[in-house]
C-alpha positions in Angstrom: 9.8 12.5 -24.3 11.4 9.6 -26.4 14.9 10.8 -25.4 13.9 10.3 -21.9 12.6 6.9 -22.2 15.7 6.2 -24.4 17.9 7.7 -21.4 15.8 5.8 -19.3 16.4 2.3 -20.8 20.3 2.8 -21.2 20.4 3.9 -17.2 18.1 0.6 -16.7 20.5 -1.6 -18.9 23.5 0.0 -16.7 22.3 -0.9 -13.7 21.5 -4.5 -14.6 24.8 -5.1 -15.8 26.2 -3.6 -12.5 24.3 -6.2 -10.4 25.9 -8.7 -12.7 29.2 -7.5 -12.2 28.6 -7.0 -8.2 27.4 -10.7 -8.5 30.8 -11.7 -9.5 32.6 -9.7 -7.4 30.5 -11.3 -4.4 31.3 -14.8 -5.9 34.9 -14.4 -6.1 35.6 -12.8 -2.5 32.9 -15.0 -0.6 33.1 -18.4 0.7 31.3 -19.7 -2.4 34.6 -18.6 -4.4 36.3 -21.5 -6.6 39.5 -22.9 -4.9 42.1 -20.6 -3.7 45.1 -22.3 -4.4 48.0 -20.1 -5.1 47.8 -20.9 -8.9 44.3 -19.2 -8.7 45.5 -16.2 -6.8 46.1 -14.0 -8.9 44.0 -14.6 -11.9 40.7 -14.2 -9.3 42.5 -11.0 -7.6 42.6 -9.5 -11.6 38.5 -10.7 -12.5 38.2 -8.9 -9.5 39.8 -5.6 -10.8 38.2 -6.1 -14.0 34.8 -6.0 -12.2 35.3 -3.3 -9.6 36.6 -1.1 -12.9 33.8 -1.9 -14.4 31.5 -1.3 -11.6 33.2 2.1 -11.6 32.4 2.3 -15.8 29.1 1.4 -15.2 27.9 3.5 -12.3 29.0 6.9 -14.1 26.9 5.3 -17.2 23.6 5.0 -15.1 24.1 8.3 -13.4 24.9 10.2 -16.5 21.8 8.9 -18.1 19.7 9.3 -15.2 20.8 13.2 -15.0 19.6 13.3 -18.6 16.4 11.6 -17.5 15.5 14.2 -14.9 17.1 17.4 -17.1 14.3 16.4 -19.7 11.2 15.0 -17.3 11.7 17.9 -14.9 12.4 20.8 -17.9 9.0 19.8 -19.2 
């Protein structure tokens, strides 16, 4: 049962950091964004694509470990 509680806390730490990046992404492409001047273009447009990648990263992450969670809770 440790390995599913230790499943379980990687899947919870995955999920955290995917609200954090979904945080970012909402800051950057909402109204509450910093300046848009054309300098800032296209260094926001790539924080963007570094978060949506890592949204990507980190979903797979918290579903692997969440399939390893119910393999082990539901085999027992």
């Amino acid at each position: 049962m440790t390995d599913a509680v230790k499943h379980a806390k990687a899947a919870a730490k995955a999920e955290a950091h995917l609200y954090v990046w979904e945080t970012v992404v909402a800051i950057l492409e909402g109204s509450a964004s910093p300046d848009r001047d054309r300098a800032a273009i296209a260094p926001i447009n790539r924080v963007i694509a570094i978060a949506k990648k890592e949204q990507q990263r980190l979903l797979a992450k918290y579903d692997s470990e969440l399939a390893k969670v119910d393999s082990q809770v539901g085999g027992k």
